[in-house]
N, CA, C and O atoms as a Maestro MAE file, in Angstrom:
{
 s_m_m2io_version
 :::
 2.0.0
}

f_m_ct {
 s_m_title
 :::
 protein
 m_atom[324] {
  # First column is atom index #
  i_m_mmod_type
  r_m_x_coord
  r_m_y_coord
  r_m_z_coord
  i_m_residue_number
  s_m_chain_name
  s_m_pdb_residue_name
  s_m_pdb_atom_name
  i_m_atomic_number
  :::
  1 25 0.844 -1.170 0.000 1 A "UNK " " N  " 7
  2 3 0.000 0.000 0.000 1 A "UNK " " CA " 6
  3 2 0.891 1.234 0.000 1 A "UNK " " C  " 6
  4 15 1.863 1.253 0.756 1 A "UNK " " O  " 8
  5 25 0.614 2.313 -0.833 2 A "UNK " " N  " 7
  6 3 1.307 3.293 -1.057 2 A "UNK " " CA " 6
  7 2 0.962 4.310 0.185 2 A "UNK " " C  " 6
  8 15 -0.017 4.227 0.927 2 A "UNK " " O  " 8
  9 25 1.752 5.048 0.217 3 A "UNK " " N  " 7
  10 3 2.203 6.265 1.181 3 A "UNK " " CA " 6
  11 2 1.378 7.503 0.613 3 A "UNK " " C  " 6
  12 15 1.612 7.933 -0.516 3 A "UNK " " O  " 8
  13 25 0.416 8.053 1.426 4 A "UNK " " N  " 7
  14 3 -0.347 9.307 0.778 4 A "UNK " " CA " 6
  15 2 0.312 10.180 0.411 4 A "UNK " " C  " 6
  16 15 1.145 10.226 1.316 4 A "UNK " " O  " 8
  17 25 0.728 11.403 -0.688 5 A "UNK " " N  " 7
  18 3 1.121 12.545 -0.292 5 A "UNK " " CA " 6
  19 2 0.076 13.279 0.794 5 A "UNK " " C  " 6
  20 15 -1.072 12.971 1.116 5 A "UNK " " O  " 8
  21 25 1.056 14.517 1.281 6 A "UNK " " N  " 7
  22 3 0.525 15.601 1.960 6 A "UNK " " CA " 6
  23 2 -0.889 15.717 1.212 6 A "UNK " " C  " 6
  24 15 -0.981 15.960 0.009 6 A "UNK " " O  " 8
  25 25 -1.785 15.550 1.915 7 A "UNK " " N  " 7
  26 3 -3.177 15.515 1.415 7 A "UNK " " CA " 6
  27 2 -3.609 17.329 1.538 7 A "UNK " " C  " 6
  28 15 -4.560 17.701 0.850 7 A "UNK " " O  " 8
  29 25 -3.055 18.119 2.205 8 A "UNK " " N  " 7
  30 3 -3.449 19.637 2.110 8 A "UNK " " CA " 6
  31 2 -3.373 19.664 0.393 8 A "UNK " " C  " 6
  32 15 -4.506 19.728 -0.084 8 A "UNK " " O  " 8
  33 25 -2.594 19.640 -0.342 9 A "UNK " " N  " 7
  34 3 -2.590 19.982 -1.560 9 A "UNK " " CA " 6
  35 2 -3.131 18.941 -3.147 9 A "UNK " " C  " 6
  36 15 -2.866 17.779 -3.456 9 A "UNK " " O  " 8
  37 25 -3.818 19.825 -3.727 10 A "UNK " " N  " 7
  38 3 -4.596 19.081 -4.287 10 A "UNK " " CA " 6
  39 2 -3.959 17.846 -5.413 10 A "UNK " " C  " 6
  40 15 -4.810 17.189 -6.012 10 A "UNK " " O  " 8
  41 25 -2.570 17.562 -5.671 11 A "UNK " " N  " 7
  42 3 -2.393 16.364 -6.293 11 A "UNK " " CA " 6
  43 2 -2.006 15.035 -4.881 11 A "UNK " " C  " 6
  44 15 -2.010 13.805 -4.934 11 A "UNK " " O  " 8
  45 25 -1.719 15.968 -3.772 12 A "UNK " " N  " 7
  46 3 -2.250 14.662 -2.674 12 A "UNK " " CA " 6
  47 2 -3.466 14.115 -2.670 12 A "UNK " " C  " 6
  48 15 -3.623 12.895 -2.636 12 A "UNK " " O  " 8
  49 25 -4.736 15.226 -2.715 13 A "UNK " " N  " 7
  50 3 -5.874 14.381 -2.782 13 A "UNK " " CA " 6
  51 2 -6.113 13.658 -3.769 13 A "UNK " " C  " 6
  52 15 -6.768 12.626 -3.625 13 A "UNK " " O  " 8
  53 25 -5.577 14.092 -5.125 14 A "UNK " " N  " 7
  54 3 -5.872 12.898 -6.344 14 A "UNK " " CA " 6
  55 2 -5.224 11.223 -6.157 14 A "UNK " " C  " 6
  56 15 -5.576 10.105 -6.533 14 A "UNK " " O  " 8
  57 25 -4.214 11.732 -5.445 15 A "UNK " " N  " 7
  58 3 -3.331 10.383 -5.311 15 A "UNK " " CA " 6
  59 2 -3.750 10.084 -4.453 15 A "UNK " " C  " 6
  60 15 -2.832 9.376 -4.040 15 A "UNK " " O  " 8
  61 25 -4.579 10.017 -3.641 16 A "UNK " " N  " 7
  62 3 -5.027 9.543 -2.755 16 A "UNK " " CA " 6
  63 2 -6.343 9.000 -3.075 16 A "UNK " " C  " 6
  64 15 -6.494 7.798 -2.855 16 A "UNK " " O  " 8
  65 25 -7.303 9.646 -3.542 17 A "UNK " " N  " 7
  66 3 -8.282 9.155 -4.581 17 A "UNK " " CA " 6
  67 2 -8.093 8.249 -5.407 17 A "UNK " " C  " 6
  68 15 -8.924 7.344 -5.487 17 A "UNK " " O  " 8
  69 25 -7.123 8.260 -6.107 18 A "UNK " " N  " 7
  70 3 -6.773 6.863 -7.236 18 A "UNK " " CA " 6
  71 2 -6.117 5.992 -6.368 18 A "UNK " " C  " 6
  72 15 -5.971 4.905 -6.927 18 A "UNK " " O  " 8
  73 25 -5.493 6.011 -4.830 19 A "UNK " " N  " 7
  74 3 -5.254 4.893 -4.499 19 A "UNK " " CA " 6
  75 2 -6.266 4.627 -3.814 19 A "UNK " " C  " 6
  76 15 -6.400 3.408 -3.930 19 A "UNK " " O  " 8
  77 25 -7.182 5.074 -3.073 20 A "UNK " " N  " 7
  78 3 -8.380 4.334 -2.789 20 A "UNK " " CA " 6
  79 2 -9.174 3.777 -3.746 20 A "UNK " " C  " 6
  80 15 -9.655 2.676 -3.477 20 A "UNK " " O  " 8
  81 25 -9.393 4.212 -4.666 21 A "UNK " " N  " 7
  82 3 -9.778 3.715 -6.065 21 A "UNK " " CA " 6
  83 2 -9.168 2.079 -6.509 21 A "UNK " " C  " 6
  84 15 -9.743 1.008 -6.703 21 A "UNK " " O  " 8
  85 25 -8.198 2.366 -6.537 22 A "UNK " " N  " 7
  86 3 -7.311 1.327 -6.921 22 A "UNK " " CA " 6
  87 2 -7.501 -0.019 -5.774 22 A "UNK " " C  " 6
  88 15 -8.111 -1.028 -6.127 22 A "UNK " " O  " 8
  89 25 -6.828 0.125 -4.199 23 A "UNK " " N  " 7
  90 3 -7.655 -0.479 -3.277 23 A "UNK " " CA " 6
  91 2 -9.276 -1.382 -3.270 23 A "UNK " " C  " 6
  92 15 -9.415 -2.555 -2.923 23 A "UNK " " O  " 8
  93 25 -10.246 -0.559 -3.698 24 A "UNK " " N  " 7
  94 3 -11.494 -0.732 -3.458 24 A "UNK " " CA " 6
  95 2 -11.746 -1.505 -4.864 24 A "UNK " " C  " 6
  96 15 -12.298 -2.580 -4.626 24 A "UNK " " O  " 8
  97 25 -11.583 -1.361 -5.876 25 A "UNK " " N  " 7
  98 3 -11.732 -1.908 -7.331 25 A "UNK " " CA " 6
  99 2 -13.337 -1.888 -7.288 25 A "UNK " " C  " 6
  100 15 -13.971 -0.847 -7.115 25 A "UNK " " O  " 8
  101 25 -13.842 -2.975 -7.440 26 A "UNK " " N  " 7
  102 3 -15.563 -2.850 -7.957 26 A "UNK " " CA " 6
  103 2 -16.310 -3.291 -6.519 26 A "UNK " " C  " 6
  104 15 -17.461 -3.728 -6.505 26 A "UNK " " O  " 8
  105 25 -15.532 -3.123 -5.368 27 A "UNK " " N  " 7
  106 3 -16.645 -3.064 -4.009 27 A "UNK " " CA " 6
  107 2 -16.911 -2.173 -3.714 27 A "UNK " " C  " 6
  108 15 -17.583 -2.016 -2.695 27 A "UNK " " O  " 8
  109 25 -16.596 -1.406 -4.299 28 A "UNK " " N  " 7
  110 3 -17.199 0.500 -3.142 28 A "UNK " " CA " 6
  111 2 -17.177 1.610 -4.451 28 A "UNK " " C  " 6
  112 15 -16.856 1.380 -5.617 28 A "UNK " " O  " 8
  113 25 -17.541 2.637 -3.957 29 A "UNK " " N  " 7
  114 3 -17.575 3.729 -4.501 29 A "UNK " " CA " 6
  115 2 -16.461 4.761 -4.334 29 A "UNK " " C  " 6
  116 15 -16.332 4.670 -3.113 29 A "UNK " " O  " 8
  117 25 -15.633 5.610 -4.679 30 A "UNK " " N  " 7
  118 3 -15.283 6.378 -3.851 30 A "UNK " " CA " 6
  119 2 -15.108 7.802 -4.873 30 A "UNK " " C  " 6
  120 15 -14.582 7.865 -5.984 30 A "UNK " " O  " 8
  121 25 -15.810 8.997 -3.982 31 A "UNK " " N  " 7
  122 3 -16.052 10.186 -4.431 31 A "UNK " " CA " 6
  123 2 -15.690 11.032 -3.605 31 A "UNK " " C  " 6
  124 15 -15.226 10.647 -2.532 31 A "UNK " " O  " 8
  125 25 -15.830 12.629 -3.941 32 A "UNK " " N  " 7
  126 3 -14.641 13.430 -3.175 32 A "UNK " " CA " 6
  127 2 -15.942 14.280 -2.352 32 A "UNK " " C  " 6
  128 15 -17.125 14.471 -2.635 32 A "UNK " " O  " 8
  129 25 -15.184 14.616 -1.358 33 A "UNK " " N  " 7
  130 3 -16.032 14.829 -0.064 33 A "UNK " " CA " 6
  131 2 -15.137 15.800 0.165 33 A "UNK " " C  " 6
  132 15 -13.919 15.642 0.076 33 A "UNK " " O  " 8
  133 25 -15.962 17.314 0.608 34 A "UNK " " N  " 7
  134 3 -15.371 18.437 1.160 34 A "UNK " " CA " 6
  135 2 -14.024 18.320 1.511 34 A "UNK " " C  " 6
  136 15 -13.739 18.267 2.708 34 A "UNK " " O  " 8
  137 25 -13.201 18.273 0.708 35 A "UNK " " N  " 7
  138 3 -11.819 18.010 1.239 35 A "UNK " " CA " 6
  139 2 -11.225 16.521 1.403 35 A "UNK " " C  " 6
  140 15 -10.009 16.332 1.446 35 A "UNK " " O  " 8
  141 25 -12.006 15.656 1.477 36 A "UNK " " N  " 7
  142 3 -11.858 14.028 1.758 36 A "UNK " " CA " 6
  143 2 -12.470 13.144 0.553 36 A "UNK " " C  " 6
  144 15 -12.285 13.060 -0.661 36 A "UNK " " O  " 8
  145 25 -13.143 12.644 1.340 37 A "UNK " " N  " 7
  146 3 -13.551 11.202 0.282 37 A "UNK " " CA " 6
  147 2 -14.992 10.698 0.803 37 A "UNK " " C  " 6
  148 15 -15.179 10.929 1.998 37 A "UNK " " O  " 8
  149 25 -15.734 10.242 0.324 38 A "UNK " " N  " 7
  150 3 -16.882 9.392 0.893 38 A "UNK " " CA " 6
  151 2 -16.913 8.066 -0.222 38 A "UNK " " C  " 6
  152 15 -17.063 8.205 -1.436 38 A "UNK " " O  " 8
  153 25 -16.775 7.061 0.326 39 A "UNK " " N  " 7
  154 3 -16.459 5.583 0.393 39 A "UNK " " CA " 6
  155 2 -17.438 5.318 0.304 39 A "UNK " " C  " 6
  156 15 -17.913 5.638 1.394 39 A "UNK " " O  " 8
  157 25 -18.672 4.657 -0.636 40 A "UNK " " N  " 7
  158 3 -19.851 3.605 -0.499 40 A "UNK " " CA " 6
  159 2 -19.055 1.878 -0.523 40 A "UNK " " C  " 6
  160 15 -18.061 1.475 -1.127 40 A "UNK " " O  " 8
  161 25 -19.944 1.229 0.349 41 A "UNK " " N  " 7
  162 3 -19.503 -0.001 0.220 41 A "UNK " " CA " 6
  163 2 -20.543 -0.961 -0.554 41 A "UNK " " C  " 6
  164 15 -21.669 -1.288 -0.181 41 A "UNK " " O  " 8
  165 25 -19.833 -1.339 -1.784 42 A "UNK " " N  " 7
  166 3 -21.284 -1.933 -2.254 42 A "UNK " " CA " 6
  167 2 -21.022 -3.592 -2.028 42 A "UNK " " C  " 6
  168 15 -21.793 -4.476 -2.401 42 A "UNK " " O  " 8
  169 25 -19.834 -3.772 -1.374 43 A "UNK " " N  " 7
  170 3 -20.157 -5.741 -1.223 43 A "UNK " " CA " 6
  171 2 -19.213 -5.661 -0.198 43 A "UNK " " C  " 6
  172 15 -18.031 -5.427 -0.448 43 A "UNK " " O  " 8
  173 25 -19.677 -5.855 1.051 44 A "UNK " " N  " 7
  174 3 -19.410 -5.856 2.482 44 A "UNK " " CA " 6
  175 2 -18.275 -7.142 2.442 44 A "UNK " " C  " 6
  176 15 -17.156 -7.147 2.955 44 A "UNK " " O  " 8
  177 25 -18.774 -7.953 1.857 45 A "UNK " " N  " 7
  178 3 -18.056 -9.280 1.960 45 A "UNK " " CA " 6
  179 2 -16.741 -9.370 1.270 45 A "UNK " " C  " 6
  180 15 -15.879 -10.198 1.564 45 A "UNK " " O  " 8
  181 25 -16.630 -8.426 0.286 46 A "UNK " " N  " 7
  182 3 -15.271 -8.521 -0.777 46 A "UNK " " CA " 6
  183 2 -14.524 -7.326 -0.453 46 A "UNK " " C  " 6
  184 15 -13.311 -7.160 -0.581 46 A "UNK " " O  " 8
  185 25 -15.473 -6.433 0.023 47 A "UNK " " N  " 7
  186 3 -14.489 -5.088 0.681 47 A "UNK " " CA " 6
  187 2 -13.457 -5.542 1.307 47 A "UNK " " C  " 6
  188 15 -13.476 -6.405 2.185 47 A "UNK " " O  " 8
  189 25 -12.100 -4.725 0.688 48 A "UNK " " N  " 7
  190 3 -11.045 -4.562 1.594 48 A "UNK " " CA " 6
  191 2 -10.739 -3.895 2.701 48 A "UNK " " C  " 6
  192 15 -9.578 -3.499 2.798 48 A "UNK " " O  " 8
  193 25 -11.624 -3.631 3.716 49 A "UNK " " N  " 7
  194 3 -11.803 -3.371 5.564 49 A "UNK " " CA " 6
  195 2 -10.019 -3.092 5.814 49 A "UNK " " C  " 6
  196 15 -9.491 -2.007 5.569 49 A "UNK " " O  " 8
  197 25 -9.517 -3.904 6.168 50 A "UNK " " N  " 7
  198 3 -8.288 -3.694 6.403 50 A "UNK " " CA " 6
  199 2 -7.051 -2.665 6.390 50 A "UNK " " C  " 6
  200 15 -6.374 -2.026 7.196 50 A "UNK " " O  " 8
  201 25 -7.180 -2.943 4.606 51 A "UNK " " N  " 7
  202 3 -6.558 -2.045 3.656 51 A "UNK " " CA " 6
  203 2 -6.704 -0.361 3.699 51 A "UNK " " C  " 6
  204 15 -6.055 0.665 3.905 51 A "UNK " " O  " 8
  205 25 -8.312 -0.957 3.282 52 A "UNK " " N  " 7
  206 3 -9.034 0.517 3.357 52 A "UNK " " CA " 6
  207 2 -8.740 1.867 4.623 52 A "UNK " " C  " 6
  208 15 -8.587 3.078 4.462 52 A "UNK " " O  " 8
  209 25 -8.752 0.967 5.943 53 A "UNK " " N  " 7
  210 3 -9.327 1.485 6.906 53 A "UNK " " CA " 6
  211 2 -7.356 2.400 7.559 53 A "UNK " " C  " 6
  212 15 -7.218 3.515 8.061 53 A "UNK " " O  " 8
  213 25 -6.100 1.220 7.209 54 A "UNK " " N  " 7
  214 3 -5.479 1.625 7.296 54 A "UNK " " CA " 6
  215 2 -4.727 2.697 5.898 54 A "UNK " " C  " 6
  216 15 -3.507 2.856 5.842 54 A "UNK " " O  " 8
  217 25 -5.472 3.197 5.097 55 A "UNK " " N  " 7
  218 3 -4.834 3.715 4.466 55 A "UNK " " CA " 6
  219 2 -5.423 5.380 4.937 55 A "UNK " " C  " 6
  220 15 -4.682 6.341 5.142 55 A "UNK " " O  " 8
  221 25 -6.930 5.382 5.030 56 A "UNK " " N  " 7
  222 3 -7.209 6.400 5.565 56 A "UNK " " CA " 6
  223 2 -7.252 6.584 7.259 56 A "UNK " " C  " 6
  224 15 -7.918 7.471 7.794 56 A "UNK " " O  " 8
  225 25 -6.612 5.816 7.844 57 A "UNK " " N  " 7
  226 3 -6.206 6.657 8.894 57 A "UNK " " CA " 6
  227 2 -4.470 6.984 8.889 57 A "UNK " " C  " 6
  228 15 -3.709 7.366 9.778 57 A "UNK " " O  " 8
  229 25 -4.343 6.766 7.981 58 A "UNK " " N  " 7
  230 3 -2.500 7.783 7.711 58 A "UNK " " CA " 6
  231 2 -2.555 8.457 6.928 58 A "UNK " " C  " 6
  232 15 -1.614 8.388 6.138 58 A "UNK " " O  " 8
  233 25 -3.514 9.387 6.672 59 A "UNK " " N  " 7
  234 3 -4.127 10.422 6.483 59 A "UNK " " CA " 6
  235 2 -4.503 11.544 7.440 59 A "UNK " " C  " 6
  236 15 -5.291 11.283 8.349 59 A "UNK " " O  " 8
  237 25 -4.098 12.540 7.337 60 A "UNK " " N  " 7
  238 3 -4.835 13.719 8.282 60 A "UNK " " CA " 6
  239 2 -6.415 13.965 8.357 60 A "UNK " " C  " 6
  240 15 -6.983 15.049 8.496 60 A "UNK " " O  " 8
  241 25 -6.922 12.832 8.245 61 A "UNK " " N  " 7
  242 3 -8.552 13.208 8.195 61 A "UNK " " CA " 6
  243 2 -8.946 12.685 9.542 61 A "UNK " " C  " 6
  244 15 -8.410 11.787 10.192 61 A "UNK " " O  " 8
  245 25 -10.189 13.566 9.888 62 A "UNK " " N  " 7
  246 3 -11.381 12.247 10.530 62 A "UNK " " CA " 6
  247 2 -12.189 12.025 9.299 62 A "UNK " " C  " 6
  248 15 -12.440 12.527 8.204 62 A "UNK " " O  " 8
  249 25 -12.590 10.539 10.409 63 A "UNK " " N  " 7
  250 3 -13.432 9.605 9.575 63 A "UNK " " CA " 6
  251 2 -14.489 9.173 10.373 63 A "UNK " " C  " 6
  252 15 -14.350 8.834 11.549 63 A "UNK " " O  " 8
  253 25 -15.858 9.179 9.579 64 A "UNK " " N  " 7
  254 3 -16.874 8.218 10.215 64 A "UNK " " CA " 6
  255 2 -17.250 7.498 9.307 64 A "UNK " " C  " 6
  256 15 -16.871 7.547 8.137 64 A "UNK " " O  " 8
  257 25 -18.188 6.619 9.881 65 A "UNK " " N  " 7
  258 3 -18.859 5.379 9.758 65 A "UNK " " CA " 6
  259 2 -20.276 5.357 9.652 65 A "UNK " " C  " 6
  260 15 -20.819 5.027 10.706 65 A "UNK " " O  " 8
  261 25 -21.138 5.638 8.591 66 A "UNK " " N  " 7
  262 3 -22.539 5.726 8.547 66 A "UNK " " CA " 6
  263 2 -23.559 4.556 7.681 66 A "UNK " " C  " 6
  264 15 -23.018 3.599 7.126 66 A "UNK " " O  " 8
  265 25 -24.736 4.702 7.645 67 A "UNK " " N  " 7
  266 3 -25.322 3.969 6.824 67 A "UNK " " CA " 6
  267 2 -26.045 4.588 6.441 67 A "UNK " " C  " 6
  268 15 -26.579 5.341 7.256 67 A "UNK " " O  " 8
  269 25 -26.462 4.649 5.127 68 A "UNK " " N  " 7
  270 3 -26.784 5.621 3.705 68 A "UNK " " CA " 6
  271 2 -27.823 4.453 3.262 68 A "UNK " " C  " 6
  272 15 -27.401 3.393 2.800 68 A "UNK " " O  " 8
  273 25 -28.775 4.633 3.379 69 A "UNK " " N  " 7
  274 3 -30.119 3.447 1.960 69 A "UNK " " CA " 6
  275 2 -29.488 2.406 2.051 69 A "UNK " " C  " 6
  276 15 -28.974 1.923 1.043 69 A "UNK " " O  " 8
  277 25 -29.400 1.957 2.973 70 A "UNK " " N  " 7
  278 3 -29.326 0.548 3.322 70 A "UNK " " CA " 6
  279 2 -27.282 0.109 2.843 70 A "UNK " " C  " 6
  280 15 -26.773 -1.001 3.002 70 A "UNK " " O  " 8
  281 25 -26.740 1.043 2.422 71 A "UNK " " N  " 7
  282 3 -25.036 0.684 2.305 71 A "UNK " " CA " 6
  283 2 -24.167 1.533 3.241 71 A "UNK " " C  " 6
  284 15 -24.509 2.693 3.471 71 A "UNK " " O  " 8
  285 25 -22.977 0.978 3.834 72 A "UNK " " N  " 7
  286 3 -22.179 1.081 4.860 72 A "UNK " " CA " 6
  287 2 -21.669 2.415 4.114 72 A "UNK " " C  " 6
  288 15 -21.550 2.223 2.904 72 A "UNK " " O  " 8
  289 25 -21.319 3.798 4.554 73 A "UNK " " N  " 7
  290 3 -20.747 4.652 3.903 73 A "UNK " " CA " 6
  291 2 -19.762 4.985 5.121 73 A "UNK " " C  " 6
  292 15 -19.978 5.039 6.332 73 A "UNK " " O  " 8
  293 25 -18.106 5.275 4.042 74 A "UNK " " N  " 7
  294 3 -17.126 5.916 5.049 74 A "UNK " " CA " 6
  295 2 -17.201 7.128 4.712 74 A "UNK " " C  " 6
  296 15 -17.571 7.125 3.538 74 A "UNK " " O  " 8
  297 25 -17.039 8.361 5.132 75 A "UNK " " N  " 7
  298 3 -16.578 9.761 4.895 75 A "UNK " " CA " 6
  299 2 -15.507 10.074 5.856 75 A "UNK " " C  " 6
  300 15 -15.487 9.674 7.020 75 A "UNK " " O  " 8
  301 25 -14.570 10.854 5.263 76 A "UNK " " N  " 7
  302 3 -13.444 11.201 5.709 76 A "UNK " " CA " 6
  303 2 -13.359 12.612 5.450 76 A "UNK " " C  " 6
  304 15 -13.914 12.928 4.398 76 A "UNK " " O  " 8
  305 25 -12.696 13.801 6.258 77 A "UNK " " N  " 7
  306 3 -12.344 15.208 5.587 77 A "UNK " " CA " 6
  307 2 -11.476 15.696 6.817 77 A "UNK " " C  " 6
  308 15 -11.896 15.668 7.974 77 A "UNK " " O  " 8
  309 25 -10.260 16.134 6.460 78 A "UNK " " N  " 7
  310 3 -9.219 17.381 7.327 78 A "UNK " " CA " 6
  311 2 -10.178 17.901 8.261 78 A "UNK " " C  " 6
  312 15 -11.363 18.185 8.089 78 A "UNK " " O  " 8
  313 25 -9.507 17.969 9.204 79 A "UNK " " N  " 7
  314 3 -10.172 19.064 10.322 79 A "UNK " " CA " 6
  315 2 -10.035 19.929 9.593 79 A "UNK " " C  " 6
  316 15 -9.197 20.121 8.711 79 A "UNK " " O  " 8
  317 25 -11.513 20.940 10.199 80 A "UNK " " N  " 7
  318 3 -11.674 22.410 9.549 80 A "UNK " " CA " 6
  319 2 -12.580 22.439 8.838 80 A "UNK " " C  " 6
  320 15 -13.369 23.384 8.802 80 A "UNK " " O  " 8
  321 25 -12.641 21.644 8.284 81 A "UNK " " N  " 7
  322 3 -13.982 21.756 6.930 81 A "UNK " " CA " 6
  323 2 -15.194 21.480 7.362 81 A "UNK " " C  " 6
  324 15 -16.150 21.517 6.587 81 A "UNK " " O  " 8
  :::
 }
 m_bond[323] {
  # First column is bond index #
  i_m_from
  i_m_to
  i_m_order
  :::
  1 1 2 1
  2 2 3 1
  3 3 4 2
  4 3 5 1
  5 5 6 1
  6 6 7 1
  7 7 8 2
  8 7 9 1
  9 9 10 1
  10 10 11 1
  11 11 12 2
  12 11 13 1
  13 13 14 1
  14 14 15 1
  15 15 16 2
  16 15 17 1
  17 17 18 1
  18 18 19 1
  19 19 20 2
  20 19 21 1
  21 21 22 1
  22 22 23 1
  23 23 24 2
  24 23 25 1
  25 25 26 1
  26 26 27 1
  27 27 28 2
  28 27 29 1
  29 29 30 1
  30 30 31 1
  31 31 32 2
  32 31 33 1
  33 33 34 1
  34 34 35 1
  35 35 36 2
  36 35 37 1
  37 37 38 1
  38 38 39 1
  39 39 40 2
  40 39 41 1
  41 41 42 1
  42 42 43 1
  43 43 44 2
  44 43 45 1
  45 45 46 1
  46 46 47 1
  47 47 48 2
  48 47 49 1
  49 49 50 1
  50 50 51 1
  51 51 52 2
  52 51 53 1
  53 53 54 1
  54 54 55 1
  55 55 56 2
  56 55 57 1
  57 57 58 1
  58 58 59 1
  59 59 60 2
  60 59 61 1
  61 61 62 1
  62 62 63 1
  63 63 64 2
  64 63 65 1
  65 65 66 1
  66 66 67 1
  67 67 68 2
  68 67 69 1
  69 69 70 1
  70 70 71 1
  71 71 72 2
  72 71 73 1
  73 73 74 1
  74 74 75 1
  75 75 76 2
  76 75 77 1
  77 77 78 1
  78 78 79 1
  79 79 80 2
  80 79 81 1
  81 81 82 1
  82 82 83 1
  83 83 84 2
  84 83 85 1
  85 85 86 1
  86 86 87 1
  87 87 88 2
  88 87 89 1
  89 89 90 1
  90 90 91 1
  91 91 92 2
  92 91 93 1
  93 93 94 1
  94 94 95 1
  95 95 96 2
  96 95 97 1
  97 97 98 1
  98 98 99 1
  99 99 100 2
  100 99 101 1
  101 101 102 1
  102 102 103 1
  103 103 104 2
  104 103 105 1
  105 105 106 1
  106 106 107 1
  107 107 108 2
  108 107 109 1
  109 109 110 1
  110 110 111 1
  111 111 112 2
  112 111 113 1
  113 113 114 1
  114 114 115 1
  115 115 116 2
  116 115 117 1
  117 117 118 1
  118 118 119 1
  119 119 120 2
  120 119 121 1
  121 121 122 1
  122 122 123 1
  123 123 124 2
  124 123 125 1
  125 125 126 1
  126 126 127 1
  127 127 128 2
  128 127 129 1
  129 129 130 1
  130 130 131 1
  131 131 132 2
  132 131 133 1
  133 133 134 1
  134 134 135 1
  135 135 136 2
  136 135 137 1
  137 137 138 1
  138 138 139 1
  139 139 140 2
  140 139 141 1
  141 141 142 1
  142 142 143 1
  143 143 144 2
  144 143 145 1
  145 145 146 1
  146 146 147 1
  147 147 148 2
  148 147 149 1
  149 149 150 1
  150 150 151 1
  151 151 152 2
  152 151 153 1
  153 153 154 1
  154 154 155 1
  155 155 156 2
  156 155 157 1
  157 157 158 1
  158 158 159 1
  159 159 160 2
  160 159 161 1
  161 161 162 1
  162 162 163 1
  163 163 164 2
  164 163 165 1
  165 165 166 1
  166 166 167 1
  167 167 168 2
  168 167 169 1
  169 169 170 1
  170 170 171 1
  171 171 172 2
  172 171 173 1
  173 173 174 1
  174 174 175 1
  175 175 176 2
  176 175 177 1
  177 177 178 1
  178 178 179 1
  179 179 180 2
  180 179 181 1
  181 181 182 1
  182 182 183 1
  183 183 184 2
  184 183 185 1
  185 185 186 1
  186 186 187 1
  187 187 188 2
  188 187 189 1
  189 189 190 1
  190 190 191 1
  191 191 192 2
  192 191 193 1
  193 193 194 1
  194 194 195 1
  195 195 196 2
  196 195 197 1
  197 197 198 1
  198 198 199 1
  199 199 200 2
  200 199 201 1
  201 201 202 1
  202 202 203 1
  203 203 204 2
  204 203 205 1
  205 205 206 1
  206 206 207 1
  207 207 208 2
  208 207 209 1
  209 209 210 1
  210 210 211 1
  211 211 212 2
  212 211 213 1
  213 213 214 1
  214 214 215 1
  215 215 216 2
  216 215 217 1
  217 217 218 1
  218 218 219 1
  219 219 220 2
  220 219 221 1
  221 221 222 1
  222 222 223 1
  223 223 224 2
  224 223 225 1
  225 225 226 1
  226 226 227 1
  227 227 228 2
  228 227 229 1
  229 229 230 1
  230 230 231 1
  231 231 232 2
  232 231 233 1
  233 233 234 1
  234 234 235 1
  235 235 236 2
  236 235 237 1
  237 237 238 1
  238 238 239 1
  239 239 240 2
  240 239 241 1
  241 241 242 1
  242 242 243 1
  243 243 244 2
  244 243 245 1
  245 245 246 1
  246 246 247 1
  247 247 248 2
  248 247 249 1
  249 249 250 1
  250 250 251 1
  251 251 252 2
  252 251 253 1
  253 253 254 1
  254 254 255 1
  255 255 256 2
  256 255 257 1
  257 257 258 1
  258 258 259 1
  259 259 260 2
  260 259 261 1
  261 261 262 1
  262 262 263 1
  263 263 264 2
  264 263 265 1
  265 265 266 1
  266 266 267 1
  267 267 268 2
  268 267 269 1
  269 269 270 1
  270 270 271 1
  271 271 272 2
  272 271 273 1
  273 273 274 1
  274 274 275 1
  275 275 276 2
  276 275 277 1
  277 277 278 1
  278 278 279 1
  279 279 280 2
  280 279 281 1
  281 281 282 1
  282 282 283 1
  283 283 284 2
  284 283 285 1
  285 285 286 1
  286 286 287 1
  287 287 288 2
  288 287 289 1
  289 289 290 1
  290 290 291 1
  291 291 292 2
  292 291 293 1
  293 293 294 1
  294 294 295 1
  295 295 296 2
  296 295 297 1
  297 297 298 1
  298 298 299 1
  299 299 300 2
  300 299 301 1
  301 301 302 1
  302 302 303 1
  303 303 304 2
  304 303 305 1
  305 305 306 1
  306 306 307 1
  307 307 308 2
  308 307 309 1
  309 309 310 1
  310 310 311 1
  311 311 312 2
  312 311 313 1
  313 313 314 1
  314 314 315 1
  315 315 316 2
  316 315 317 1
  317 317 318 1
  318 318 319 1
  319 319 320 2
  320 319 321 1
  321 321 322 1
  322 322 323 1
  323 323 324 2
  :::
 }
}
């Protein structure tokens, strides 16, 4: 698993986006969130949990944990926003 750039600047967040992207392949969603990301999980069972969970917490974000129409959603964003 790759090393985020500095996520303040915006080709950190892309690279960080295409590696969650890359990570998640066809179990989740992942779209850009005020500064972060919001994660749909669309197959609980094939999701990479692990991966996922340690890549965005070596990240400067918080993160929660919600449920959206019946799918597990992560959102993540920098303090401040």
């Amino acid at each position: 698993m790759q090393r985020p750039l500095a996520c303040g600047s915006l080709i950190g967040l892309i690279s960080s986006e295409n590696e969650l992207k890359r990570l998640i392949g066809d179990t989740g969603q992942v779209n850009s969130y005020v500064g972060g990301f919001e994660i749909k999980v669309l197959d609980g069972e094939l999701f990479p949990w692990e991966n996922v969970l340690e890549f965005i917490l070596s990240l400067p974000h918080q993160v929660w944990i919600t449920r959206f129409e019946g799918s597990l959603v992560i959102k993540t964003k920098p303090p401040g926003f």
